[in-house]
DSSP file (Angstrom, degrees, kcal/mol; ACC not computed):
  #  RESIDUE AA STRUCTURE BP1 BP2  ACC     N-H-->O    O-->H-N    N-H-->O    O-->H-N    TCO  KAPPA ALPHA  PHI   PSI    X-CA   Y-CA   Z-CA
    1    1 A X              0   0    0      0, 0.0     3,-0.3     0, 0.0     0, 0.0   0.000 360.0 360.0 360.0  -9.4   82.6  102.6  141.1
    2    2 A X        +     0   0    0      1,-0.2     2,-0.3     2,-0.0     0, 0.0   0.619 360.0  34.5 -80.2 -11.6   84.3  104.1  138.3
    3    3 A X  S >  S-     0   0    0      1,-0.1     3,-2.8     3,-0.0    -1,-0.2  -0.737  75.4-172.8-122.2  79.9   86.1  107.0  140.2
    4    4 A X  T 3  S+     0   0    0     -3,-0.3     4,-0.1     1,-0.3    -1,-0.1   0.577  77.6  55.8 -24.8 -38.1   86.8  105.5  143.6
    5    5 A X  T 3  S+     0   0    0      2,-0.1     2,-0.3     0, 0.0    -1,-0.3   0.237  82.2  96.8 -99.4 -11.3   88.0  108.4  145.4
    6    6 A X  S <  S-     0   0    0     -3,-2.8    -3,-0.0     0, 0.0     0, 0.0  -0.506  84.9-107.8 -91.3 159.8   84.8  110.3  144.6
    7    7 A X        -     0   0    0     -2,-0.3     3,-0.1     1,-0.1    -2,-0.1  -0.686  35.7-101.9 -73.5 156.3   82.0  109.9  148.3
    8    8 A X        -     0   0    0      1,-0.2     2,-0.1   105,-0.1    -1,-0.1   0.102  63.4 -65.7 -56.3 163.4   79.4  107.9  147.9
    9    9 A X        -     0   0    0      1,-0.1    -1,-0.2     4,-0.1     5,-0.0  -0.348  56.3-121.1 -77.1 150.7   76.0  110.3  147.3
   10   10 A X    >   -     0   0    0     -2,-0.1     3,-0.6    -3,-0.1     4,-0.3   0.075  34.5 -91.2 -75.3-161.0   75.0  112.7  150.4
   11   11 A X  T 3  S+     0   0    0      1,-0.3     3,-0.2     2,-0.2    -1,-0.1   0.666 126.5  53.5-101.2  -8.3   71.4  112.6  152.2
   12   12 A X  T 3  S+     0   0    0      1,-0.1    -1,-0.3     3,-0.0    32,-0.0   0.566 102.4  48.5 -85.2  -5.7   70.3  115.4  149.5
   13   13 A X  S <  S+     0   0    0     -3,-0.6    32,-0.7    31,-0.1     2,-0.3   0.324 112.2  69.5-108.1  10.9   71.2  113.8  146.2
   14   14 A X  B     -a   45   0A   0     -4,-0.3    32,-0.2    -3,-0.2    30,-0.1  -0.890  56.4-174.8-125.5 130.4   69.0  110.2  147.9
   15   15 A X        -     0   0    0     30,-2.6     2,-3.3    -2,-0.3    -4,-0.0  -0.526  16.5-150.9-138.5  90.8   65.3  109.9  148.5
   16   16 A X        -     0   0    0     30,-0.1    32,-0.1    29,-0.0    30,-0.1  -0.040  20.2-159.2  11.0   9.5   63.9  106.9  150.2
   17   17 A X        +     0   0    0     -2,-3.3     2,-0.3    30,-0.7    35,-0.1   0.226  20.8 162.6 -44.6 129.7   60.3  106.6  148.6
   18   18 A X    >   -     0   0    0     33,-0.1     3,-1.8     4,-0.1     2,-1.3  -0.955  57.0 -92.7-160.0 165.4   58.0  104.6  150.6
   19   19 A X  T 3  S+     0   0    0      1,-0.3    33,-0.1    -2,-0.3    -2,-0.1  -0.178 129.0  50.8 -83.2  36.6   53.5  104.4  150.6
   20   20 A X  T 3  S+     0   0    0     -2,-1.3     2,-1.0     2,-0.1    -1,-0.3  -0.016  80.9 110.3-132.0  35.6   53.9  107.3  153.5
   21   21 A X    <   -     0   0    0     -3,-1.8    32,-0.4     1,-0.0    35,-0.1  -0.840  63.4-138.2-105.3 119.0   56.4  110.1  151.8
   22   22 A X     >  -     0   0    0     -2,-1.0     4,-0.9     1,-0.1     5,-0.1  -0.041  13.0-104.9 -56.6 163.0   54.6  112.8  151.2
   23   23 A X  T >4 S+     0   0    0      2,-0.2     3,-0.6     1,-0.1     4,-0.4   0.888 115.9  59.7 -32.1 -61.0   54.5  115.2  148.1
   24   24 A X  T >> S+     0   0    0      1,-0.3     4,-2.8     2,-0.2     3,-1.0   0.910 100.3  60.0 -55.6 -53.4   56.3  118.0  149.7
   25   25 A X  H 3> S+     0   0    0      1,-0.3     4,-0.9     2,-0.2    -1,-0.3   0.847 118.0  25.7 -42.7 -43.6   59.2  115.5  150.1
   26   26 A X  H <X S+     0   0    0     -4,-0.9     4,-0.7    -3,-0.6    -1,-0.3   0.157 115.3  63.2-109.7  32.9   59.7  114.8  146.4
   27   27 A X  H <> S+     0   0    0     -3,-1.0     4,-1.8    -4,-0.4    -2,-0.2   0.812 111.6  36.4 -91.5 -43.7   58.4  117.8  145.4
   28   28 A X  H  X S+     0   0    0     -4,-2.8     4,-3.5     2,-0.2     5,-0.2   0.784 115.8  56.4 -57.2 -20.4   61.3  119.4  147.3
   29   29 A X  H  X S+     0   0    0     -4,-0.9     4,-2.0    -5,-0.3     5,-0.2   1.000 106.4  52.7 -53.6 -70.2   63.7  116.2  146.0
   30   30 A X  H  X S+     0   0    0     -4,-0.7     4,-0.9     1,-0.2    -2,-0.2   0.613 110.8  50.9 -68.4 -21.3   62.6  117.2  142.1
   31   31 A X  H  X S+     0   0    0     -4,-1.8     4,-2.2     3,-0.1    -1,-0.2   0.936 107.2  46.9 -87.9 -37.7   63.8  121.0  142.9
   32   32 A X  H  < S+     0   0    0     -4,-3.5    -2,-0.2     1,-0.2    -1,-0.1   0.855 121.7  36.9 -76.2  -7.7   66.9  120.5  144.1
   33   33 A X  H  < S+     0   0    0     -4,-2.0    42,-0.2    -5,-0.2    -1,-0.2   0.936 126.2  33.2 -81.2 -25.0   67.9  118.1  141.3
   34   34 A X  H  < S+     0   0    0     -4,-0.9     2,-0.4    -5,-0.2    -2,-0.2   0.678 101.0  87.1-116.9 -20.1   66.1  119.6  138.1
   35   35 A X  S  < S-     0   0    0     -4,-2.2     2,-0.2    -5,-0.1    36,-0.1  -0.717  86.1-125.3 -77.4 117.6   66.5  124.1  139.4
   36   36 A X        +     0   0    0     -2,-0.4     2,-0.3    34,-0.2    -2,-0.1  -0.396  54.0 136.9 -61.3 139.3   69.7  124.8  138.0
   37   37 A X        -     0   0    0     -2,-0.2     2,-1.5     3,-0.2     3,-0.2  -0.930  62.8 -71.3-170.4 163.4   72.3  126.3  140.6
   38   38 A X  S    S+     0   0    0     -2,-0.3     3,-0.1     1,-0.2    -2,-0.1  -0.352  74.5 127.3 -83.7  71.4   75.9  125.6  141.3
   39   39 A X    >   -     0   0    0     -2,-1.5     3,-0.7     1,-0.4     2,-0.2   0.229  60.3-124.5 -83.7   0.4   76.1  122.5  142.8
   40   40 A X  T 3   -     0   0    0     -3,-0.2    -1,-0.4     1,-0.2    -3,-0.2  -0.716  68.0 -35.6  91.3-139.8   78.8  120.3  140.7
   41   41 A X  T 3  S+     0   0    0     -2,-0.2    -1,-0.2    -3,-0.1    -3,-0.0  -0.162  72.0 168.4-104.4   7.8   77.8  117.2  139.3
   42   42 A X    <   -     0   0    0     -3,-0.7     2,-0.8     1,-0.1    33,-0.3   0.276  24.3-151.0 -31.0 119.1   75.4  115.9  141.9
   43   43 A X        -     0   0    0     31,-0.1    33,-0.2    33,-0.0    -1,-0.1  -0.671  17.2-149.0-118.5 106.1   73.5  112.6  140.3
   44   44 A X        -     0   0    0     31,-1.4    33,-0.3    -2,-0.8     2,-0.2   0.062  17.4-165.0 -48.6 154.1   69.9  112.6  142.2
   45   45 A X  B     -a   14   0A   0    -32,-0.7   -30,-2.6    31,-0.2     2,-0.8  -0.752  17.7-152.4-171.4 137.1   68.2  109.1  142.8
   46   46 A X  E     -b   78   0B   0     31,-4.8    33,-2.9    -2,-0.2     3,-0.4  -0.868  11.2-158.4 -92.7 106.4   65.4  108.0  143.5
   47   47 A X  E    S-b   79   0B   0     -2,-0.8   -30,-0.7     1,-0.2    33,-0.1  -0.577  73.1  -5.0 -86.5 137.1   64.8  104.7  145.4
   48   48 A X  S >  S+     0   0    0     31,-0.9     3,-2.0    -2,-0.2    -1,-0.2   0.894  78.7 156.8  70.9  42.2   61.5  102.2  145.6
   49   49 A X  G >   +     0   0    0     30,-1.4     3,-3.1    -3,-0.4    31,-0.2   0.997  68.1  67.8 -65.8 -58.8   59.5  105.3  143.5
   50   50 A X  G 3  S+     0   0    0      1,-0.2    -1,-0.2    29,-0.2    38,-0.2   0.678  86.1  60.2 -29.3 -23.0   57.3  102.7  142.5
   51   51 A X  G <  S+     0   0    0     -3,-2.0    -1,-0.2    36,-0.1    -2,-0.2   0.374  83.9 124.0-100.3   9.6   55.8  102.2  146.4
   52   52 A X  S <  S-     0   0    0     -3,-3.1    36,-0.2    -4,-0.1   -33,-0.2  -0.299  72.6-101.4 -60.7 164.4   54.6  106.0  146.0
   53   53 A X     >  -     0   0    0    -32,-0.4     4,-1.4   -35,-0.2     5,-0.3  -0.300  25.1-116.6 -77.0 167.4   51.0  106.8  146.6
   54   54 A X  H  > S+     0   0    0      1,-0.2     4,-0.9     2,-0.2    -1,-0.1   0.807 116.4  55.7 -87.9 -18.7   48.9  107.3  143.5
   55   55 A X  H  > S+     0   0    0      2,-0.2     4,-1.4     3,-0.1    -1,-0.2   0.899 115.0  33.6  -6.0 -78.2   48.5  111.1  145.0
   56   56 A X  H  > S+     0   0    0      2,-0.2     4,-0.5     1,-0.2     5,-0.2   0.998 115.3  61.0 -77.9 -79.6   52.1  112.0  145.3
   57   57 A X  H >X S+     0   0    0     -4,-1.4     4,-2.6     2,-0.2     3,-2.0   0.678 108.9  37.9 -25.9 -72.3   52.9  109.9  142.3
   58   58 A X  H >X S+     0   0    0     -4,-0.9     3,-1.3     1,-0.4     4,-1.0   0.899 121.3  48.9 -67.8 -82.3   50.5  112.1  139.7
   59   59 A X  H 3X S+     0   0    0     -4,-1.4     4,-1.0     1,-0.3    -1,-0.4   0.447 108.3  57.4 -35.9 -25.9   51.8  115.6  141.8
   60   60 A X  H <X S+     0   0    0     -3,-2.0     4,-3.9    -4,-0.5     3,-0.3   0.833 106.3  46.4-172.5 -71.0   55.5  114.1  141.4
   61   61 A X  H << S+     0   0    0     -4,-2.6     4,-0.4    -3,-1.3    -2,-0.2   0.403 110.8  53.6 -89.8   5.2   55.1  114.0  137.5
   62   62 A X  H  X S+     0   0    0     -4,-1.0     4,-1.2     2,-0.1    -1,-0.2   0.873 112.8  41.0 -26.6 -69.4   53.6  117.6  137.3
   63   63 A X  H  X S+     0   0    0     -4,-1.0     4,-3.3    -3,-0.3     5,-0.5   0.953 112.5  53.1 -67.8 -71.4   56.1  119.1  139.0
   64   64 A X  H  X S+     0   0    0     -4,-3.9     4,-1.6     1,-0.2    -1,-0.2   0.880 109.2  52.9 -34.5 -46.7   58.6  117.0  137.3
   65   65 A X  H >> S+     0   0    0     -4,-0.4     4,-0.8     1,-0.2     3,-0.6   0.994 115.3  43.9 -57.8 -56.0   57.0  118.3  133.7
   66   66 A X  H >< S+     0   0    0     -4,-1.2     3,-0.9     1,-0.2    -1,-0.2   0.910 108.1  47.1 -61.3 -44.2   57.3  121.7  134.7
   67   67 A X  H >X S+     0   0    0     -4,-3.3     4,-0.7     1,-0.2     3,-0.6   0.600  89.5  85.3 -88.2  -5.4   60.5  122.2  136.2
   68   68 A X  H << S+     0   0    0     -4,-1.6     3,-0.3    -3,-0.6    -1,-0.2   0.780  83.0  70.3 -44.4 -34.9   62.4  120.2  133.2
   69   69 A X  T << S+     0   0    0     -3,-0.9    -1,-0.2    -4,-0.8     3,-0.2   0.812  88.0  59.6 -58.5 -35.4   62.3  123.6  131.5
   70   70 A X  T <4 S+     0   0    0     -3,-0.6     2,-0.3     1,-0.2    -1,-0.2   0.569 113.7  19.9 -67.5 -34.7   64.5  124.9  133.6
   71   71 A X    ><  -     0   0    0     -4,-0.7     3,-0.9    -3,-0.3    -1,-0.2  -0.774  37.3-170.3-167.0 141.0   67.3  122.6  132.9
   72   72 A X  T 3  S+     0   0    0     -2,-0.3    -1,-0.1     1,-0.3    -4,-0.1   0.306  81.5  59.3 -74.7 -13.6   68.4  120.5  130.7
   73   73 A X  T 3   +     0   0    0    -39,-0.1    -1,-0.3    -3,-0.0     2,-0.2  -0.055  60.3 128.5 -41.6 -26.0   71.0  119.2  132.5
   74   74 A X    <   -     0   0    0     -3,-0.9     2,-0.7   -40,-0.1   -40,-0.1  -0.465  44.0-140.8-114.0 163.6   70.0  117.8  135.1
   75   75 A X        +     0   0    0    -33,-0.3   -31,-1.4   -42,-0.2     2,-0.3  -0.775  30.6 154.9-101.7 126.9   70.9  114.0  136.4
   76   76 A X        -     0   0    0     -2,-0.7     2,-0.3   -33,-0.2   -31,-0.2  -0.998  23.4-159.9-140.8 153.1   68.4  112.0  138.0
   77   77 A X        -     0   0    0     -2,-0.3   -31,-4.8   -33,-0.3     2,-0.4  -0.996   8.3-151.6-136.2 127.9   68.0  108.0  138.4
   78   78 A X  E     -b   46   0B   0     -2,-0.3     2,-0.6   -33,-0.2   -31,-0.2  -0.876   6.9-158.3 -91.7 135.4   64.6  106.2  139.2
   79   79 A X  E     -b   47   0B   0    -33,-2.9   -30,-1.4    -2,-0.4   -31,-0.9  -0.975  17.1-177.5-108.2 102.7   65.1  102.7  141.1
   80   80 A X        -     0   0    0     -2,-0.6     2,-0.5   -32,-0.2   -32,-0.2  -0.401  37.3-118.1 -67.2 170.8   61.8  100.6  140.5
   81   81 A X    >   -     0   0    0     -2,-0.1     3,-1.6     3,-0.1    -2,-0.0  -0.929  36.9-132.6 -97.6 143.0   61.2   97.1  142.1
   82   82 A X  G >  S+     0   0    0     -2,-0.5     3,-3.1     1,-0.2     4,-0.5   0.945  99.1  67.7 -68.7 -46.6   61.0   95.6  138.5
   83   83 A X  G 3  S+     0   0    0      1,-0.3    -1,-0.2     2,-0.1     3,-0.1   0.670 100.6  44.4 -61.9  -8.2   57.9   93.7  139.6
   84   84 A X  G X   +     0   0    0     -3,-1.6     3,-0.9     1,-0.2     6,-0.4  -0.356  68.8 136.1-123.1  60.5   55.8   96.8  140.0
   85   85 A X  T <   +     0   0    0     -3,-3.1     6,-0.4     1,-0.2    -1,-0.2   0.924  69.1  56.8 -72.6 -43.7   57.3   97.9  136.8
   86   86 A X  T 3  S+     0   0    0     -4,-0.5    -1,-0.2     4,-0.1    -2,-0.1   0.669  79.5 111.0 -56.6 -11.5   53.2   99.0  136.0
   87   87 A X  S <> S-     0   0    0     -3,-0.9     4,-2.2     4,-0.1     5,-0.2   0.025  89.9 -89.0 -73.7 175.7   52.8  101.2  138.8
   88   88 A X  H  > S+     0   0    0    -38,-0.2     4,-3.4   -36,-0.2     5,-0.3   0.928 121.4  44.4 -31.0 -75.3   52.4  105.4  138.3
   89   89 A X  H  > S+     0   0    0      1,-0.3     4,-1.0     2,-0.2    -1,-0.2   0.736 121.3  34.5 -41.0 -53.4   56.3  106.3  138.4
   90   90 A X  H >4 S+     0   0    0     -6,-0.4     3,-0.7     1,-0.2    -1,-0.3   0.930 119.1  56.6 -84.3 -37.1   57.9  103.4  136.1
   91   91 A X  H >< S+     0   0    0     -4,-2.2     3,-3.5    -6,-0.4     4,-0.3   0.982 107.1  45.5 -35.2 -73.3   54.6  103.7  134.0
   92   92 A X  H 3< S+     0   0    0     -4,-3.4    -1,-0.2     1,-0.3     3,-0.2   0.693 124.2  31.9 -52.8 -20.3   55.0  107.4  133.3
   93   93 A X  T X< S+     0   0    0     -4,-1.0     3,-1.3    -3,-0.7     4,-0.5   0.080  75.9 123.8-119.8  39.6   58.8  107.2  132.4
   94   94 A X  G X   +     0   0    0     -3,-3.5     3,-1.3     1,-0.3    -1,-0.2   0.678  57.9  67.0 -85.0  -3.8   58.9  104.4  131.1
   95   95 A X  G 3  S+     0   0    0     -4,-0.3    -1,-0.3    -3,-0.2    -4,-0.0   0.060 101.1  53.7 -95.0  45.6   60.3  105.4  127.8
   96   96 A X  G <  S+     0   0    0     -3,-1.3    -1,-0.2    -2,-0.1    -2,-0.2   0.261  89.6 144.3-135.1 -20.4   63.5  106.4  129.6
   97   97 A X    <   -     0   0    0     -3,-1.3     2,-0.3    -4,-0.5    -3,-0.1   0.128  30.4-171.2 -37.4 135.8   63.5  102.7  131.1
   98   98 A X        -     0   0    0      2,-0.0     2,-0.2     0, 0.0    -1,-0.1  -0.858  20.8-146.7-107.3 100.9   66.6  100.8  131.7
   99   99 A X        -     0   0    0     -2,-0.3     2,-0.2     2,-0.0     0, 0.0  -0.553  35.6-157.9-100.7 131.8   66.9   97.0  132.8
  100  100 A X        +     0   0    0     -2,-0.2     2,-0.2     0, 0.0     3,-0.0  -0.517  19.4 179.9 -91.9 155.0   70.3   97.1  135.2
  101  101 A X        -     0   0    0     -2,-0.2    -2,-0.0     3,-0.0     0, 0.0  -0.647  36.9-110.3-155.0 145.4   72.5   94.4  136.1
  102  102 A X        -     0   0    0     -2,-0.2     4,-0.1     1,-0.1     3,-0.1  -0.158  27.9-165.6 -59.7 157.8   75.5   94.8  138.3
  103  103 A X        +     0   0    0      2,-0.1     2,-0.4     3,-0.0    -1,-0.1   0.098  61.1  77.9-149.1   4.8   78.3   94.4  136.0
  104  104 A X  S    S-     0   0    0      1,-0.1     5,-0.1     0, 0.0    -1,-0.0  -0.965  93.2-103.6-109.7 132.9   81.0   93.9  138.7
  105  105 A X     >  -     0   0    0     -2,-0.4     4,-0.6     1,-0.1    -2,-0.1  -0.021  32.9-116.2 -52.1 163.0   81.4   90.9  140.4
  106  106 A X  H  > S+     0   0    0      2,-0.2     4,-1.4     1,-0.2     5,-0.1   0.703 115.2  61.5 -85.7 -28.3   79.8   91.3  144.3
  107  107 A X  H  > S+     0   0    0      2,-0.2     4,-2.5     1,-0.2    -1,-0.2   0.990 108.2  41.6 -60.2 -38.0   83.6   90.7  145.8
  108  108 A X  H  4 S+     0   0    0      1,-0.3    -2,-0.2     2,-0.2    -1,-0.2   0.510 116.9  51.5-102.3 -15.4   84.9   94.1  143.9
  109  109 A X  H >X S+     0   0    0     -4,-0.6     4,-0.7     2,-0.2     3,-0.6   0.790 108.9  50.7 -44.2 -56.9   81.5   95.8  145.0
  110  110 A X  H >X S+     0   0    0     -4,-1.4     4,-4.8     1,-0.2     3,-2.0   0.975 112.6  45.0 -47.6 -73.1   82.0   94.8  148.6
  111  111 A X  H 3X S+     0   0    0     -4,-2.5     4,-0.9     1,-0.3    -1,-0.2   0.492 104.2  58.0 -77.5  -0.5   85.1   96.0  148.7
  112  112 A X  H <> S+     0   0    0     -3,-0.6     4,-1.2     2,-0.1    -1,-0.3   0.826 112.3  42.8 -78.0 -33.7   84.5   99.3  147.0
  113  113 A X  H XX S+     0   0    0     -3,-2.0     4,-2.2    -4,-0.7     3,-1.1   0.951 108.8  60.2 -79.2 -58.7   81.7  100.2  149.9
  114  114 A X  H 3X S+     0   0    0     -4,-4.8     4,-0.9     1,-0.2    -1,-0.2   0.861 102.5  52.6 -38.2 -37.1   84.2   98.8  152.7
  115  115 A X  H 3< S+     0   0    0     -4,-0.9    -1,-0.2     1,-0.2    -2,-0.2   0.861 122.5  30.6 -73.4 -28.5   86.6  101.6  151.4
  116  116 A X  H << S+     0   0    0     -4,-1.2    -1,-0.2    -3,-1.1    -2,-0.2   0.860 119.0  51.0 -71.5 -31.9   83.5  104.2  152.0
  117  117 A X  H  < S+     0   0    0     -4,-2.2    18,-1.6     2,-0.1     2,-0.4   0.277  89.8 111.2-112.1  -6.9   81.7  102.7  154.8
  118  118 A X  B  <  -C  134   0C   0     -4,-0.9     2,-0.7    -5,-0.5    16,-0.2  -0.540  68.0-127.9 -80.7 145.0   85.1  102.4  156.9
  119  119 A X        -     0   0    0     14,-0.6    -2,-0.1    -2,-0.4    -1,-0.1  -0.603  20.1-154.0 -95.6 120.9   85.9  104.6  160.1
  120  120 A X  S    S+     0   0    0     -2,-0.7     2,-0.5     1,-0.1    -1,-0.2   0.982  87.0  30.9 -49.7 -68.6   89.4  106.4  159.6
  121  121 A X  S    S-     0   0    0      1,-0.0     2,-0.4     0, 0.0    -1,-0.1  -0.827  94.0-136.9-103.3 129.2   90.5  106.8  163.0
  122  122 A X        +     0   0    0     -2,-0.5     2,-0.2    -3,-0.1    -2,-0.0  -0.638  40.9 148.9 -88.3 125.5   88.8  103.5  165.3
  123  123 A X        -     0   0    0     -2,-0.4     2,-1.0     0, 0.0     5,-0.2  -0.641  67.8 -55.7-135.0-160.7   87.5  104.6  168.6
  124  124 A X  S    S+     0   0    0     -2,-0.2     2,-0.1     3,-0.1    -2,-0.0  -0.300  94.0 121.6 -86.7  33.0   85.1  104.1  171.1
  125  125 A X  S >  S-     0   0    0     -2,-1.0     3,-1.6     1,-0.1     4,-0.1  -0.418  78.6-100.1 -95.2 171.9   82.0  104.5  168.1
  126  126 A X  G >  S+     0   0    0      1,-0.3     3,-1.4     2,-0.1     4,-0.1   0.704 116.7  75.5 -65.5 -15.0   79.4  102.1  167.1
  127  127 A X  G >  S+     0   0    0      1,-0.2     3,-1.0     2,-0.1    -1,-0.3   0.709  75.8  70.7 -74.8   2.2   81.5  101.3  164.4
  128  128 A X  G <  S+     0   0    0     -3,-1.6    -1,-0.2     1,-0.3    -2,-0.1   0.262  92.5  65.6 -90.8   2.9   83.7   99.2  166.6
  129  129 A X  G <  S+     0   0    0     -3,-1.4     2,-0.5     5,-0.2    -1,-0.3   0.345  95.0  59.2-107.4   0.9   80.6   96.6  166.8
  130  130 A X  S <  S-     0   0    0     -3,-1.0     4,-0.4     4,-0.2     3,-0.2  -0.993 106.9 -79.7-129.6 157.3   80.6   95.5  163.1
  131  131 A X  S >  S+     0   0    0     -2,-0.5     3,-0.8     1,-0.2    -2,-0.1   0.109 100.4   5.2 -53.0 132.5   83.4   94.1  161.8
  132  132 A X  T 3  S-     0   0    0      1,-0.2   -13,-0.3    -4,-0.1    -1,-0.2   0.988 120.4 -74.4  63.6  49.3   86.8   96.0  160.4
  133  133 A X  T 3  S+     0   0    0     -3,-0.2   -14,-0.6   -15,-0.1    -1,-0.2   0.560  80.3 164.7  57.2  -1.3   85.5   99.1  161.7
  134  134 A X  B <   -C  118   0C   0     -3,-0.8    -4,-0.2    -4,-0.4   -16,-0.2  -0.067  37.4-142.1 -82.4 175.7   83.2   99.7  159.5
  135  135 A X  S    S+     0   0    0    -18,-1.6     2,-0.3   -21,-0.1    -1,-0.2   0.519  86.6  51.1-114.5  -5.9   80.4  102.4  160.0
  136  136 A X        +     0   0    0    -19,-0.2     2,-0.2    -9,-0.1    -2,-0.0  -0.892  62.9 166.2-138.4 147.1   77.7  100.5  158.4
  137  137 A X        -     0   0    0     -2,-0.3     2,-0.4    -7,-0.1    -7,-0.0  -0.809  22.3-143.6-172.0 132.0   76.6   96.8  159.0
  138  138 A X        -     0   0    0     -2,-0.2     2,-0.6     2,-0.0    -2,-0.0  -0.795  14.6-165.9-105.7 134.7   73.4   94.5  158.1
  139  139 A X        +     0   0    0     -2,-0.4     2,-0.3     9,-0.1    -1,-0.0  -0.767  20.1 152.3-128.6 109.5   72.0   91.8  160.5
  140  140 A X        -     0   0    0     -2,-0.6     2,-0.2     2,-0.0    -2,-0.0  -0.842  24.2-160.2-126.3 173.0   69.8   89.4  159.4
  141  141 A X        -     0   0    0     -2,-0.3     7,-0.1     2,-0.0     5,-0.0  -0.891  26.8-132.6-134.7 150.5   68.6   86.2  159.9
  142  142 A X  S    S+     0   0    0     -2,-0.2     2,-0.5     1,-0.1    -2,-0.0   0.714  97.5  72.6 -82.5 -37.6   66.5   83.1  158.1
  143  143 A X  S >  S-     0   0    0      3,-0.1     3,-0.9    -3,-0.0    -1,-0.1  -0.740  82.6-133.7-100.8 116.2   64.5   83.0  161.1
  144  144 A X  T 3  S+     0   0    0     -2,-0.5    -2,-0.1     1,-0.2     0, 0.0  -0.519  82.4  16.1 -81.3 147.5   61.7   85.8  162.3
  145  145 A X  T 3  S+     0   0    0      1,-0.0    -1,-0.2     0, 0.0     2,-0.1   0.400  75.9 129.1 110.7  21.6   61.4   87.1  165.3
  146  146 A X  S <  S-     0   0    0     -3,-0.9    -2,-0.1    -5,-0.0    -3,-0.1  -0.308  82.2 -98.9-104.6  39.4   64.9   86.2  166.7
  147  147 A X              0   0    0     -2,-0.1    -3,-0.0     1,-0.1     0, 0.0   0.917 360.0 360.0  29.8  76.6   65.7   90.1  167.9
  148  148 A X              0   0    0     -7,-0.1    -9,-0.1     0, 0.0    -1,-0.1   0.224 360.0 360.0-117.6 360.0   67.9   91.2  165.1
């Protein structure tokens, strides 16, 4: 949020971690952040690392140990859920650990994403079903099972 004008991260600097993502997934995640090449300034992240398998996890930090040699450089962020701060992933780095809190109010957040998540020219797209164009839109409800 401190450069405005720069995009939001692409679907290669993001992985998605969930109890079925294989090895191969972050083993290929952990090369393209941590093998040096000319790629700018990309900053990698990793989301919900904690809900890896204890498999992947232990292959994960292998890889990771090894390919660190290679550069020295490189940016990467883990997102635990804090409450399975004990699990492999936050365990093993934990002396890198940060405790976060958003530091911008949630209006000036909002409106930073609307400026990303909006469709320049409005047409005849799905984004014309959520509100102000926008390209992205959450629907929930209090109540399960109400088709959202």
């Amino acid at each position: 949020m401190n450069s405005p004008d720069q995009p939001l991260p692409t679907f290669d600097e993001v992985l998605l971690c969930t109890p079925q993502t294989t090895a191969e997934q972050v083993g290929l995640f952990l090369r393209r952040c941590l093998i040096p090449c000319s790629r700018g300034e990309k900053i990698y992240t990793m989301l919900y690392a904690d809900e890896l398998s204890y498999d992947v996890s232990c292959r994960a930090e292998e890889l990771f140990q090894h390919l660190q040699h290679y550069n020295s450089s490189y940016r990467l962020v883990i997102l635990c859920n804090c409450e399975r701060e004990h699990s492999y992933i936050p365990s093993v780095f934990s002396q890198y650990k940060v405790h976060m809190i958003p530091q911008r109010p949630l209006a000036e957040m909002q409106r930073y994403l609307q400026h990303h998540y909006r469709v320049a020219q409005p047409s005849s797209s799905a984004a014309s079903v959520f509100k102000d164009n926008m390209c992205v839109g959450i629907v929930s409800s209090k109540r399960a099972g109400v088709g959202k």
